[in-house]
C-alpha positions as CSV (number, residue, x, y, z in Angstrom):
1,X,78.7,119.2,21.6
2,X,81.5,116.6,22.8
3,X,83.3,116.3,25.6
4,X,86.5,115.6,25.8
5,X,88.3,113.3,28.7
6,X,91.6,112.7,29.7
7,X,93.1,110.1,30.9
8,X,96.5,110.4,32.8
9,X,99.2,107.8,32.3
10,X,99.4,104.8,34.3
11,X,102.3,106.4,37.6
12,X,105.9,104.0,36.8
13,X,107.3,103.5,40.2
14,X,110.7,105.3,41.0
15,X,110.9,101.3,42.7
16,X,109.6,98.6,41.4
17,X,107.6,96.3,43.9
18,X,109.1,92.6,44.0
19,X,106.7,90.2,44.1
20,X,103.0,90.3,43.0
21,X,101.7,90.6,45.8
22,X,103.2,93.9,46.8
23,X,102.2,95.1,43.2
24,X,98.5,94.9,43.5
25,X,99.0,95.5,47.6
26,X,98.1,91.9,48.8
27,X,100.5,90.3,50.3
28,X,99.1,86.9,50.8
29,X,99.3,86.0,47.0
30,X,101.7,83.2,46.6
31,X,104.7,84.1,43.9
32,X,105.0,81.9,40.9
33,X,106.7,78.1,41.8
34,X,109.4,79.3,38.7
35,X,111.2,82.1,41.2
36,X,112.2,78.7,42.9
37,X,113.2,76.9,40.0
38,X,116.9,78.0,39.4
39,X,117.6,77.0,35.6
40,X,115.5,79.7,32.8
41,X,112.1,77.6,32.1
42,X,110.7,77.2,28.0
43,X,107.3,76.6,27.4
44,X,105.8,73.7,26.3
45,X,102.4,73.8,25.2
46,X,100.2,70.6,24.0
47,X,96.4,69.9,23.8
48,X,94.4,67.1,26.0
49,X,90.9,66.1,26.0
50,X,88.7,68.0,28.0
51,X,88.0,64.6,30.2
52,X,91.6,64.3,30.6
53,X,92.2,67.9,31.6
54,X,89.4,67.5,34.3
55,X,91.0,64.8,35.9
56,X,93.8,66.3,36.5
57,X,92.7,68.9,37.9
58,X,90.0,66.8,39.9
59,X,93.3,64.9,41.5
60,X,95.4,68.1,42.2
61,X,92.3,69.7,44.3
62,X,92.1,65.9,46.0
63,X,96.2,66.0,46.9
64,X,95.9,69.4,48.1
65,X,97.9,71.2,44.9
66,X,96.9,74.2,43.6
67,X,98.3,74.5,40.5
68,X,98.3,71.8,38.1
69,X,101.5,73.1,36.5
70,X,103.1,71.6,39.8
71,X,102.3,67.8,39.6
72,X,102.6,68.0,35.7
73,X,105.9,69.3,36.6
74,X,106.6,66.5,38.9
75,X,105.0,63.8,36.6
76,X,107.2,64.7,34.1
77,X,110.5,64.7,35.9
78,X,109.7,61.3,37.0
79,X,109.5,60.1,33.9
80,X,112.1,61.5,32.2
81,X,114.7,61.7,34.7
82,X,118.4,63.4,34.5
């Protein structure tokens, strides 16, 4: 004998929350630093060393920033500037 189950679909709101916060119902959840940024954003992906990667992320938790995205960001721009 089996039993069958089903499973409703997943309820599409008539509107849309904004931010993600609202979506999963908390609203203290930061949005993405790229709403900010007013130019469309590409991707840029590349490998570091496991040591390097640590340290980065050692001095972003010692200055206070959350993401590491941020001062990479900010590294970047500093060295290649407009």
């Amino acid at each position: 004998m089996s039993k069958k189950i089903s499973v409703p679909p997943r309820p599409q709101p008539s509107n849309p929350p904004a931010t993600v916060g609202e979506w999963i119902g908390r609203s203290e959840i930061p949005e993405p630093e790229s709403r900010s940024i007013s130019e469309p954003l590409v991707r840029l992906t590349f490998d570091v060393p496991e040591s390097l990667h640590r340290r980065i992320k050692v001095a972003c938790a010692q200055k206070g920033i959350k993401r590491m995205v941020t001062e990479l960001r900010r590294i970047l721009e500093e060295h290649f500037p407009a």
